[in-house]
N, C-alpha and C positions, 0 to 999 in steps of 0.2 A: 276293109279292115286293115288296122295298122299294125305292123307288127308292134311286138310287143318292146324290143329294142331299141327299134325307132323311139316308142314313146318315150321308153325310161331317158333316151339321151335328147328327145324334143325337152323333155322334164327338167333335168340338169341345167338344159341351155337357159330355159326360162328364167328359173331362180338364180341361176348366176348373173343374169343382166339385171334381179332385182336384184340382187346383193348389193353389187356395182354401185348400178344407182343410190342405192342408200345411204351405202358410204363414200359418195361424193359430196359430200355436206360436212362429213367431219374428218375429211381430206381438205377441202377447203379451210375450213378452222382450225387444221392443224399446223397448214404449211402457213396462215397469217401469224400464229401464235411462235411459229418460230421463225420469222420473219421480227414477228416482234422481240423476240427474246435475242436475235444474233445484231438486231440494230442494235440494241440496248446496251452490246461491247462497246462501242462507241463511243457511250454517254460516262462522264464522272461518278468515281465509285461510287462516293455518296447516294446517288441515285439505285443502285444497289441496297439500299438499306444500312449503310455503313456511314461512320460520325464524320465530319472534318475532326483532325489534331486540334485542332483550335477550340471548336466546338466542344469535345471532350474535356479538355481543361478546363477552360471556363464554368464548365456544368458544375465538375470535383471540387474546383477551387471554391468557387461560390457557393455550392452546399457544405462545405468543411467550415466555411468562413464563419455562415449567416449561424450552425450550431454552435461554433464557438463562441459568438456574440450571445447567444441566451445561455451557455455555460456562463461566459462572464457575469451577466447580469445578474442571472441566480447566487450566484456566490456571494457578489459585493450587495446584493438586494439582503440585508438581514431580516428586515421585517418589513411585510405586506399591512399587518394591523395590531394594534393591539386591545388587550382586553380589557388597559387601566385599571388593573388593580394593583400593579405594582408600579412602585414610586422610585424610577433610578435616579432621579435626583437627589435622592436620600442614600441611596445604595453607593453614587458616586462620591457624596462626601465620608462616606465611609471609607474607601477608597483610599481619597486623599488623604485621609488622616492617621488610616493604617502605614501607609507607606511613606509617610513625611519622615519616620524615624531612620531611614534606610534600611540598612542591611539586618535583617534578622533569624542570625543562625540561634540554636538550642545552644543557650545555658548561657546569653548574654543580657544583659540588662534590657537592651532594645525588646527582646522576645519574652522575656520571661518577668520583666515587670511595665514596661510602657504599654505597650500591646495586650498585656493579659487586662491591667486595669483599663482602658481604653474598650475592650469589648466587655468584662464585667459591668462596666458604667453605662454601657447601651445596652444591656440586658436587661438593667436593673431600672430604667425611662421603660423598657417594653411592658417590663412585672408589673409596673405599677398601673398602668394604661390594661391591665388585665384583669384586675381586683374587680371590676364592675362586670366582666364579659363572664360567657358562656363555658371560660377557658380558666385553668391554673397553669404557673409557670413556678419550677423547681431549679435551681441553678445549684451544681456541684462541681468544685477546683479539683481535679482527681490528679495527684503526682506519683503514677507507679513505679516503681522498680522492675526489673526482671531479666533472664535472658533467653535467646533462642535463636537458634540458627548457630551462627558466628558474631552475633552481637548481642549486646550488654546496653542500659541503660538505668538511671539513677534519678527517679525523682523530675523527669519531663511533666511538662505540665499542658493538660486536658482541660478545656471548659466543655461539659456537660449541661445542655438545655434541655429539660422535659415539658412539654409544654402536649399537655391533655385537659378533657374534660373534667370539670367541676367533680366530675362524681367518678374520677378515675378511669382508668381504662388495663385493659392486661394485657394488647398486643400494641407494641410500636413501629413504627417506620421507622428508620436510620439517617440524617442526610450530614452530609461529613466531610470538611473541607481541612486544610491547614494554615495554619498564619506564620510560620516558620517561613524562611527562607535562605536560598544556599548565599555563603558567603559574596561577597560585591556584587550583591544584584538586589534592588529594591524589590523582587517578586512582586507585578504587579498583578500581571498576571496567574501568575503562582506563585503563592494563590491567595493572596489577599481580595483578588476580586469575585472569589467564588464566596470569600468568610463574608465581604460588601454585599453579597444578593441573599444570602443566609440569612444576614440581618432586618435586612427589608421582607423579607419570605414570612420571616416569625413575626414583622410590626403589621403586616399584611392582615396574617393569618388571626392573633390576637381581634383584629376589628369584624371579625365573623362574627354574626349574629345571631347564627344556630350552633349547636355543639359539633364537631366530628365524631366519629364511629368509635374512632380510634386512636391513639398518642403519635404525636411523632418528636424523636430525641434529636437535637440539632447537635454536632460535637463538632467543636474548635480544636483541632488537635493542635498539637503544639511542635511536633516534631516527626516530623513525614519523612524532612532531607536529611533526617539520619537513619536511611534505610529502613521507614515506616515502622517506626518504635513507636510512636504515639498514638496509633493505630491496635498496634499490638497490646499495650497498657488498658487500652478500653473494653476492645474484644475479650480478652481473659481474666480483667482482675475487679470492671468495674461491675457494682450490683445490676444495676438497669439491664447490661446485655445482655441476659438471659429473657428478656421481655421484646429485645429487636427480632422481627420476624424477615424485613428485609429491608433492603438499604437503597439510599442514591449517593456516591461519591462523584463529586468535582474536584476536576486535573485538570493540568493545562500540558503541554507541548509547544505548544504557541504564544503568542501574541496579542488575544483579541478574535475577533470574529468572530464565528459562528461553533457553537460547542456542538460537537459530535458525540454519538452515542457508538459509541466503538468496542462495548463487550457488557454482555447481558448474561444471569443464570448464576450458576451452572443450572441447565433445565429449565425449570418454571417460566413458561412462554407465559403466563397471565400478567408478567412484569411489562413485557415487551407489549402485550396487547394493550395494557394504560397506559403506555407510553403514547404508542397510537393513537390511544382517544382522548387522553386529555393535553398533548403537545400542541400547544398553539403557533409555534414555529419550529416544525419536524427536520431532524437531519439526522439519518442513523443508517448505518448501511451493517448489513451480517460478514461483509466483505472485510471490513475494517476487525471486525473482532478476529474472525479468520487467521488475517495477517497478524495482527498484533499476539494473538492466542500462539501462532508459530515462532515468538522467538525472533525474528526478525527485526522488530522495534527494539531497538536497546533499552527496554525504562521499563520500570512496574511501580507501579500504585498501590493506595492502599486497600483497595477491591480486592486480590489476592489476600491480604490477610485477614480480611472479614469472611474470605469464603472458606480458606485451607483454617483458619483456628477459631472461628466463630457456625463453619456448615451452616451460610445463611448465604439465600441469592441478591441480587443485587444488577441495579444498571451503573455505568462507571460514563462519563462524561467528561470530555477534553475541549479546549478551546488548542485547535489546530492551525490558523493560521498563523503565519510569518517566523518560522521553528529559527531562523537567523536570529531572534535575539534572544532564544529562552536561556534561561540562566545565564544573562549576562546584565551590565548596567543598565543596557539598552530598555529592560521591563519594568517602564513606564508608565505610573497611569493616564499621560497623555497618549499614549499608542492604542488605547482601549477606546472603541469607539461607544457612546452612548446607546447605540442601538445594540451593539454587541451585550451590554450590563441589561438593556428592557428586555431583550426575547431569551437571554438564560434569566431574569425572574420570573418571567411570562411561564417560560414552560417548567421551571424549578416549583412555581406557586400551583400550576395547575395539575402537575402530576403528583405530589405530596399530597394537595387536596384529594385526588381522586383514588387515591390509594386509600387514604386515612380512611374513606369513606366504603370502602370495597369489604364485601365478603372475603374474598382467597385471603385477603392477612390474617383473620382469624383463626383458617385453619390451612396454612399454605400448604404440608404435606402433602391434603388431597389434590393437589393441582403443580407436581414437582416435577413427574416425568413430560415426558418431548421437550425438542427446540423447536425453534423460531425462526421462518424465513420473512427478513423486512430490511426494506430499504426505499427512503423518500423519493419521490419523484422530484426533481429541482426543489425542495425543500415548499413544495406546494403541498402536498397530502403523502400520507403514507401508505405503504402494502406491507401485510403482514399476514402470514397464515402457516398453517404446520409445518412443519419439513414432514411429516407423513405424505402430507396434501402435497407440499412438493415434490417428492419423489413420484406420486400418482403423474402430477402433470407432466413432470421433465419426460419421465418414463412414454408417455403417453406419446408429447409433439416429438418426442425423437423416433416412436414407430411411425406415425404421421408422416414426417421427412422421408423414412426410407421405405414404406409404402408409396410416397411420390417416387422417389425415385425408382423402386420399382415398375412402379407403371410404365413410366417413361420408358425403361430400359424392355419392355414388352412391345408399347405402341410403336417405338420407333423404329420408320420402316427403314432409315438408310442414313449414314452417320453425313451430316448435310443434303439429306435427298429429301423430297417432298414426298406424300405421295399426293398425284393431283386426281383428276377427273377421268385423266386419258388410263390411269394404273388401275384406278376403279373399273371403269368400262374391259379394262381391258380381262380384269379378274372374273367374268362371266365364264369364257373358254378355262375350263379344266385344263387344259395342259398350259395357259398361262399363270391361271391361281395356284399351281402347284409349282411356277416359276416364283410365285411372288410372297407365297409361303416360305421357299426356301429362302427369300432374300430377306425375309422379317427374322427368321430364325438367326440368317448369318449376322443381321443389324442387331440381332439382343447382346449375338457376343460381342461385336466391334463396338456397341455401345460401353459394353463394362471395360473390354480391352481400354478406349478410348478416356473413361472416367478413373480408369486405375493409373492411365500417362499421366492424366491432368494432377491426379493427387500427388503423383512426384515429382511433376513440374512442380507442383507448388513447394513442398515441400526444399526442392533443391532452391526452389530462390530465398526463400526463409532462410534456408542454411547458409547458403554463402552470402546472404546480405547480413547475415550474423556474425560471422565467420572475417566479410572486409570489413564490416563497423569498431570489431573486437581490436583487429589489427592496428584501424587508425588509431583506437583508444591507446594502446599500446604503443604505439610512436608516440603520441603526443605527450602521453607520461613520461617516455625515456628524452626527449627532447626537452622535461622540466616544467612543461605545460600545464602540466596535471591543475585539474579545478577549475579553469577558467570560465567556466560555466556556472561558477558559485554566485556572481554577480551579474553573471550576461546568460540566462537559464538559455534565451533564446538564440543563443550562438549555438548552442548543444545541439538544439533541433536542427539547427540549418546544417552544421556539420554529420552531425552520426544520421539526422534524418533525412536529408539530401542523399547519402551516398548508403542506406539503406532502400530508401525508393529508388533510386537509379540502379541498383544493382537487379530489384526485385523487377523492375518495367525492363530492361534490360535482355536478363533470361525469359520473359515472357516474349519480346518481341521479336527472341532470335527462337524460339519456339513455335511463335505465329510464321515466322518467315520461312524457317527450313525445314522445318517438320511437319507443318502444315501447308506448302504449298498449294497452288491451283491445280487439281487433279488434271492428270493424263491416260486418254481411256485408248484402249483398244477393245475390236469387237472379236465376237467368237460365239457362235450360236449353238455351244452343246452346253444345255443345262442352265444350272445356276447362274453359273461364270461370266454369262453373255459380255460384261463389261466386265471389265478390271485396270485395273491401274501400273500403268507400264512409264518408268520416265523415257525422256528422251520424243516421246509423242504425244500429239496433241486430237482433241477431238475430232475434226475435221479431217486429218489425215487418217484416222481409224475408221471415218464413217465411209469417204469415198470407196473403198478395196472394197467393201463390205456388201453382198448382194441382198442381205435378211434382214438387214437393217430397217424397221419403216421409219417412217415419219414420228409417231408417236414415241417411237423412242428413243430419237434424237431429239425431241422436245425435252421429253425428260430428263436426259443427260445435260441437258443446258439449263434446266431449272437446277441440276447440284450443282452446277458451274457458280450460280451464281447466290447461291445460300449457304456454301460452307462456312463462311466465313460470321455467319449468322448462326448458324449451330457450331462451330467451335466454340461463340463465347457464353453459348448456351451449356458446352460443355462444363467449363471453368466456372461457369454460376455453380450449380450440379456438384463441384469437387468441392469446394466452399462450402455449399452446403454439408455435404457426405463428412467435412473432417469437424464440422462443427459440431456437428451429430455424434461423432465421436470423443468429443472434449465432454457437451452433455453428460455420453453416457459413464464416462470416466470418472469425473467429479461428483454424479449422481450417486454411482454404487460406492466409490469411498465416504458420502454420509456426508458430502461438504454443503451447506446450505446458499456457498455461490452458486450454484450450479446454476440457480437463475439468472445468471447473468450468460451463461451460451443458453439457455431455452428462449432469452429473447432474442438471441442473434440465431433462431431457427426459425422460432412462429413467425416474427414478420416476415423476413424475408422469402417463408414459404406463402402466407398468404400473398403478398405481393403480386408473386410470381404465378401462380392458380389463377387470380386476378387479370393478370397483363399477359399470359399466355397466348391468347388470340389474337392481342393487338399486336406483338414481338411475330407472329409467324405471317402478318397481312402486312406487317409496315417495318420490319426487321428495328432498327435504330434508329428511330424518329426520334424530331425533336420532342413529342409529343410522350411517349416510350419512356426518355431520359426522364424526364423531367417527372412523371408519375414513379418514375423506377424508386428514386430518390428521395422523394417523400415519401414513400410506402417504409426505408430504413431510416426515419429520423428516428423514431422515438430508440430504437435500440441504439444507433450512433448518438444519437446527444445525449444518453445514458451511460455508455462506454467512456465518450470524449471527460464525461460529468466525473466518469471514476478514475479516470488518467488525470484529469487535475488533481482532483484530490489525494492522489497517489506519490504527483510528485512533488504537492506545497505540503507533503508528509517527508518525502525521502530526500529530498534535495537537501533542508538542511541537517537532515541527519548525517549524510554524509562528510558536510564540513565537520564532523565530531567522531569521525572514524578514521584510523590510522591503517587499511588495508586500502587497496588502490581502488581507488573512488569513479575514476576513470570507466576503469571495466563495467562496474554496476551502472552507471549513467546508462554508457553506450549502450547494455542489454538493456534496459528502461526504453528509450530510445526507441530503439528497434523493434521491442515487443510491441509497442502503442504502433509502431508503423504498418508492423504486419496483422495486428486486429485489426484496422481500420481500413486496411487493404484487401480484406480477405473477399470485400463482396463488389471493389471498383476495378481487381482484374479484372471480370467481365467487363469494362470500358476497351481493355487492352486490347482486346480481340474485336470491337464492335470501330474501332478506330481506325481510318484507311493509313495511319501513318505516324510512331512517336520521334522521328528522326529529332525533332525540335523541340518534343520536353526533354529528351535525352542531354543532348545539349545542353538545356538550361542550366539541368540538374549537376550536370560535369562543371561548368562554370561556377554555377554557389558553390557546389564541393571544392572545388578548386581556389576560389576565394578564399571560404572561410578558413581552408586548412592553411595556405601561407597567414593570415591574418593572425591566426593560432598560433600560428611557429614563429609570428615575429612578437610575440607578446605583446599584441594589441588589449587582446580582451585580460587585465588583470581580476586576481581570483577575489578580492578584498575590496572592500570599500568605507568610507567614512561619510558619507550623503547622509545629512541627518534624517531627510525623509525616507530614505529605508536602506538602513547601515546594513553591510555583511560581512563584519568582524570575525579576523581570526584570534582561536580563543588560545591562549598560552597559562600556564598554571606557573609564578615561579614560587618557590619558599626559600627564603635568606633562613639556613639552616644551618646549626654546629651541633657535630659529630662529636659522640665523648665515648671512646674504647676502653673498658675495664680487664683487668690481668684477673687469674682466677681468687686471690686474695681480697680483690674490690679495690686496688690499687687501679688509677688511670694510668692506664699503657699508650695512648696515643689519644689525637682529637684534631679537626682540621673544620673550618667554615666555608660557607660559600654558598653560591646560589642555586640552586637544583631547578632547573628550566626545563618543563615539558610543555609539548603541547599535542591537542585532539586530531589534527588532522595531517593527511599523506605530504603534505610541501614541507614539514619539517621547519626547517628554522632559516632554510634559503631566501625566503623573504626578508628575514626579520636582519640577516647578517650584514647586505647592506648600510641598513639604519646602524647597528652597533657590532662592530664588527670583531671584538671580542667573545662574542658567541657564536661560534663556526665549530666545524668540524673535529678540528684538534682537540676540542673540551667534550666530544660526544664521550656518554659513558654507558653501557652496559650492567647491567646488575651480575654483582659478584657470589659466586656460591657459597665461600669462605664468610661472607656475612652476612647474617638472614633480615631480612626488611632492613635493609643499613639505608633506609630513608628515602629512595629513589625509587619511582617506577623505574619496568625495565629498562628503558632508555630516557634516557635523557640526557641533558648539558649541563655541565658542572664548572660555573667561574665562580674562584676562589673570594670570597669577602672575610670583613671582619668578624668574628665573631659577636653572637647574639647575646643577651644577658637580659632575660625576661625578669619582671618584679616579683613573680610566684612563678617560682621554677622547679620542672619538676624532683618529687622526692619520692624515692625509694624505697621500702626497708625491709629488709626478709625479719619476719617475727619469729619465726619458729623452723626447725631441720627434724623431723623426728625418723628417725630408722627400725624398720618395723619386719620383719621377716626378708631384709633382705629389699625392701622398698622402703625407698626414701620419699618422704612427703614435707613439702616444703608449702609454709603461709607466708603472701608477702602484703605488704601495706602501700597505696598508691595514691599522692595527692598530687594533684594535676590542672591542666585545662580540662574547659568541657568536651573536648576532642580527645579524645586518646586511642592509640595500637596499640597492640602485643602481639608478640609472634616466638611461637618455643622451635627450638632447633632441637631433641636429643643429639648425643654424639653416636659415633661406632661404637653397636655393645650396650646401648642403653634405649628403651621405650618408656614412652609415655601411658600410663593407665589410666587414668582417673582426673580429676579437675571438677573444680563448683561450679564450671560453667554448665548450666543445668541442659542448655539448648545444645548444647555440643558447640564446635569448633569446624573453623574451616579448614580443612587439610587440602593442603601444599604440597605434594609429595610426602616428605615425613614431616614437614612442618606444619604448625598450629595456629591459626590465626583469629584474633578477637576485635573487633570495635565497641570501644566503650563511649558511651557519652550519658553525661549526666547536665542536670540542673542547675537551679541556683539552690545555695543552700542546702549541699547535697554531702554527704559523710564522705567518711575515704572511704577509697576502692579496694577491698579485701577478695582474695582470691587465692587459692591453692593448688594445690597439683602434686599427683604422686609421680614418681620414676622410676625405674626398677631397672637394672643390669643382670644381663643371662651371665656375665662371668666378669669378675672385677678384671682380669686379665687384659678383655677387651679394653675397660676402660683408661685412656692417659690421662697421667695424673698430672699431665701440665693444661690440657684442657679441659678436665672435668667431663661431668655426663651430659650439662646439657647449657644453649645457650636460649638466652631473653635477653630479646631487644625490647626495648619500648619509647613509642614515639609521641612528643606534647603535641599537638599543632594549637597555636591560639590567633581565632579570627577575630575576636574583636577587642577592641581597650585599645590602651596604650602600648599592650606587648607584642599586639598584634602586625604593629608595624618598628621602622627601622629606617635613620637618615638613609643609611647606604642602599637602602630596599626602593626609597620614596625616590631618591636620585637614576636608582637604573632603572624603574617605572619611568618617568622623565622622558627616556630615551628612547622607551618601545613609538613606533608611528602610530598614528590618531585610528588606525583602520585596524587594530589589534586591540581585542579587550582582551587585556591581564588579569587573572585571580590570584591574590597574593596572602600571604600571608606569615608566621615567624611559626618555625617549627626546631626542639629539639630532641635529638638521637641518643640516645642510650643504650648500651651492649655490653650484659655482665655474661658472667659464666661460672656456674657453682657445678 
């Protein structure tokens, strides 16, 4: 018999040599596997899962390139097909033969009888071509009067087309161009060539062989460029308006190319949904209305006054490329490409048609409420669907995002740690799963600690690549440089966007390098803690001391050795994502219907990522990895890249037309496009063993381009006929005539009143003639109200002007009536004309016939008149009243009226002395000129 002692420790001995045993199998597996993992220090990082510098580049650059090559294409590709029903060879000789008259401002013989007979007489070939069709045509001259706002008009003149069914109809469509144009600019583009496809639409339409549903009213307005009066005449005074249910207005901003759809409604998405289906070459973004609906565009249309005084919707249509020549000589109708006139009739012909044909115009109220989220894919097909629907979806992929990211921030066992086979295995023993619990709990918090650094990494490079771009912009302006990017756009990228990316790769790679170095572990076998990170040591010397250490867990420690660097850049995806999520949800709940533009810089690049997960944790940064990475963000990149063109062949030449420094807004332009397109190629930054050598690069262009800049390489101007970039200068050869309060002239002085639209001022021009400099700058004076001058300008002295019908003045009547005086005066004039009241100290203004009211100035009163041909005097009145005669002096009277002739066209319109210092401006300056005189009495 054994005792029982013996046995239990015969027992013990046994199973401990099977123990043994067992685990000499994965004792041998473990010491090869880190055997394998300590040669593998050896090996080049790359081998690691990490890019070559070179490698990295080449991937960025080449994916950046190859979408800008199909942005380009897209843009200049106008039309894939057409439908042939519309004839721009007919639409082009309209064209030409509108615009051979030149210049055509309101109330000059060019606009108001060449031009009006010239489209009545191709109205009147459509009529008769209609007597046999399906269709009637009605043609009405409508010359309104009226005022509103701050302006006045007399007798402009509207051609009105109704062109409906045989058997009438009671709802119309609206489509509504102008044939006016601003003084020395043939308007080819604006917008004689939108009246050109109007023409061809109705010769189109007339050859229909079935009837339409429904009328639609074409209107030639006549006067747009005087602050959308001819517009205003139609909407409130002609009969038919009350029969337009909704409209299409054609604008330009540009030059030619492709007409954009850049504001639709208010409400009624069934507009925007016909657009979509019957556009035969789509181009409409909700972005553009956006922007433009904010104030930001300096221009407005005559879409506002069809919606605010007619409460009817509408879509508003601009031809946006090449904004360097709009309102200048330069708008040409050779600058208009023939494909640009076939796809606006293409889609002009088929959206009239499909509206005239549609239920919602019969009774649009039932279909008035929601907006509209829509925007073309490269002008191949369009999306459009609710903004209710929108918000569902934005709402939806942005919890989507952060549901992933929550996961992540659950699974993740250790922030660059694996867990591998040996963690599994080893999580069997309860006192190690309860080691490995706690280390998943500590990785959830190091995870979000780790995603919350990343977001202020990000962040701080944003910032201070914003922060030195602003600055350069800033030097380069105080150094005189200002705009040299108006002619060279691509010197702007290299400069602001060189030393925006260098700053942003910069702080990322001194981030990657000192804040993330190569972990240093020391051991320590109570609890959780067993490793941790201690500088100064390294793993090897923390494992020898160490007696509790096995095998398998110095395998592990050499597996985060060699993956952090692979989940750091997995972090910076992660924060990329997190702040996108955050822009979504921002734009979402303010009601913006961009908002789809960050939903798609989510969905892809979350799918993507769900996708390539497995491959990114087995092969870290393959070339394999990249290169799917990459294509998985085309369609959201070559969409973005799609709206940063078009953003800046919008703003670039705006800016030549603004007088606030131009510089700044570029630079933020600039830098915004650097850091959208950057937000998801950080993660390069970190998967790359080394940017020593783009850094460099980057420092070198910067470096270049700025001395290149400071030595006035890149000038702002140009005169290249193939694509001029004129600076626009305004002068008027004007004479001043100052009345005493008897109506006696008290003084009078002539000369040439020089302004112009943009930041460089007149430092270019002073070289060329150098009598215009500084010495003659002049500021607007308080003592004289509109005494002829924008605020500033340059004033060299000329001859006096002596127009052939000059203007005349005449107060008709003074009447005094409790103590208020009301005065009638009489005005015969150009078809241009100002007025501007001054009360004195002690005296207000009450009352006036201007029925639209006035623009107020501080206390002053501001009117634009413009009338027609054939047009009565200008009658108008006004009461004043004084709180106490005391106040008033009786050597100034109570109140002062200026008023100003301008005449652009005729004989008076110019001047030897005018034409001589024209002469003199350089070829790369277009001047608008004209003969203007000043008037200031005081009763």
């Amino acid at each position: 018999m054994i005792p029982l002692s013996e046995r239990d420790s015969t027992v013990r001995r046994i199973r401990t040599q099977q123990n043994q045993q067992q685990q000499q199998p994965d004792s041998r597996d473990e010491e090869a596997a880190l055997s394998s993992v300590r040669s593998s220090k050896h090996k080049p990082e790359g081998s690691a899962g990490l890019l070559g510098e070179s490698s990295a580049v080449i991937l960025l650059l080449g994916f950046v390139f190859l979408l800008w090559i199909v942005v380009l294409i897209s843009v200049k590709q106008l039309i894939l097909s057409s439908s042939g029903h519309f004839n721009f060879v007919r639409a082009r000789k309209h064209l030409e033969r509108i615009t051979s008259v030149g210049p055509r401002t309101v109330g000059s013989p060019e606009n108001e009888i060449t031009t009006v007979n010239y489209l009545l007489d191709q109205i009147a070939q459509i009529r008769n071509e209609s007597k046999t069709g399906p269709h009637s045509i009605t043609v009405d001259v409508q010359r309104p009067t009226s005022c509103f706002g701050y302006l006045c008009y007399d007798r402009v003149t509207n051609i009105a087309v109704k062109f409906e069914p045989q058997t009438s109809a009671q709802h119309f469509m609206l489509a509504n161009c102008h044939f006016d144009s601003v003084p020395n600019s043939p308007g080819a583009s604006d917008d004689a060539v939108s009246c050109s496809v109007m023409l061809e639409v109705l010769h189109s339409l007339v050859n229909l062989s079935s009837p339409l549903k429904h009328g639609i009213i074409f209107l030639f307005n006549g006067a747009e460029e005087t602050f959308l009066q001819g517009s205003h005449g139609f909407i409130t005074q002609h009969p038919w308006a009350q029969q337009v249910r909704a409209f299409v207005n054609l604008e330009a901003s540009g030059v030619g190319g492709k007409e954009l759809v850049f504001q639709t409604g208010p409400n009624n998405p069934w507009l925007i949904q016909a657009y979509v289906q019957a556009a035969v070459h789509p181009f409409a973004t909700v972005v553009g209305q956006e922007i433009f609906q904010s104030g930001l565009i300096p221009s407005d249309t005559d879409f506002r006054i069809f919606r605010d005084y007619g409460n009817i919707p509408g879509i508003d249509l601009a031809f946006i490329d090449n904004g360097y020549l709009y309102h200048t000589k330069y708008d040409t109708p050779d600058r208009i490409h023939n494909d640009s006139i076939l796809r606006a009739g293409d889609n002009i012909l088929s959206v009239l048609k499909h509206l005239a044909m549609s239920e919602e115009l019969a009774d649009s109220s039932k279909y008035r409420n929601g907006n509209m989220v829509f925007f073309d894919i490269l002008g191949l097909t369009m999306v459009a669907y609710s903004a209710h629907a929108g918000t569902i979806i934005n709402y939806t992929v942005a919890i989507a995002a952060l549901i992933y990211l929550g996961g992540k921030c659950m699974l993740t066992s250790c922030v660059g740690c694996k867990v591998t086979k040996c963690s599994i295995s080893s999580f069997r023993s309860s006192r190690t799963g309860c080691v490995l619990a706690g280390h998943m709990l500590c990785a959830a918090v190091r995870y979000v600690r780790d995603l919350v650094c990343a977001v202020i990494a990000l962040f701080l490079s944003w910032f201070f690549s914003l922060l030195v771009v602003l600055l350069v912009a800033w030097l380069v302006t105080k150094m005189g440089r200002s705009m040299f990017w108006y002619s060279h756009f691509y010197a702007a990228v290299c400069l602001y966007g060189s030393a925006a990316t260098g700053i942003i790769l910069l702080i990322h790679t001194l981030v990657k390098n000192l804040c993330h170095r190569k972990p240093h572990f020391h051991c320590c076998a109570k609890g959780m803690a067993r490793f941790q990170v201690v500088p100064g040591q390294n793993a090897d010397s923390c494992w020898n001391p160490c007696s509790d250490v096995t095998t398998r867990d110095r395998l592990r420690l050499t597996c985060c050795l060699n993956a952090s660097r692979v989940d750091l850049a997995e972090i910076f995806f992660d924060a990329s994502l997190l702040l996108w999520c955050f822009v979504l949800f921002f734009l979402t709940h303010r009601g913006w219907c961009s908002a789809y533009v960050p939903m798609m810089m989510v969905v892809f690049p979350l799918i993507s990522k769900l996708l390539l997960t497995k491959l990114f944790r087995a092969k870290g940064a393959s070339l394999q990895y990249s290169i799917l990475y990459l294509m998985s963000l085309a369609v959201p990149y070559v969409y973005i890249m799609f709206l940063i063109r078009v953003i800046f062949e919008v703003f670039t030449p705006i800016l030549g037309r603004r007088a606030d420094i131009p510089d700044i807004f570029m630079a933020s332009l600039v830098t915004a496009a650097t850091v959208i397109l950057s937000s998801y190629f950080i993660h390069f930054i970190y998967l790359s063993r080394s940017t020593k050598w783009t850094l460099a690069v980057l420092g070198s262009v910067f470096t270049l381009m700025f001395v290149l800049v400071s030595s006035g390489v890149f000038f702002p101007y140009s005169a290249n006929p193939s694509s001029p970039r004129p600076k626009r200068v305004f002068v008027q050869h004007i004479t001043r005539r100052f009345h005493a309060l008897n109506g006696s002239l008290q003084s009078s002085d002539s000369g040439f009143c020089i302004n112009d639209q943009d930041y460089t001022g007149m430092q270019h021009i002073t070289p060329h003639i150098p009598q215009i400099n500084d010495s003659i700058r002049m500021h607007c004076q308080d003592h004289i109200p509109y005494y002829g001058f924008p605020s500033e300008s340059w004033y060299l002295p000329a001859p006096e002007v002596s127009p052939k019908a000059p203007l005349e003045l005449k107060l008709l009547s003074r009447q005094i009536t409790w103590g208020t005086i009301k005065m009638t005066f009489e005005v015969k004039g150009p078809s241009h004309m100002s007025l501007l009241l001054r009360p004195h100290a002690g005296a207000y203004l009450i009352l006036s016939s201007f029925r639209g009211g006035m623009l107020r100035l501080g206390s002053d009163s501001f009117i634009f008149y413009c009338h027609g041909l054939d047009a009565p005097t200008w009658n108008f009145w006004f009461e004043i009243q004084s709180l106490k005669s005391s106040d008033v002096s009786p050597d100034e009277g109570m109140i002062s009226l200026a008023i100003s002739a301008h005449y652009f066209s005729g004989s008076d319109g110019r001047s030897e002395p005018l034409e001589s210092l024209l002469e003199r401006f350089p070829d790369w300056a277009f001047t608008s000129s004209w003969i203007t005189t000043y008037h200031m009495y005081r009763y």
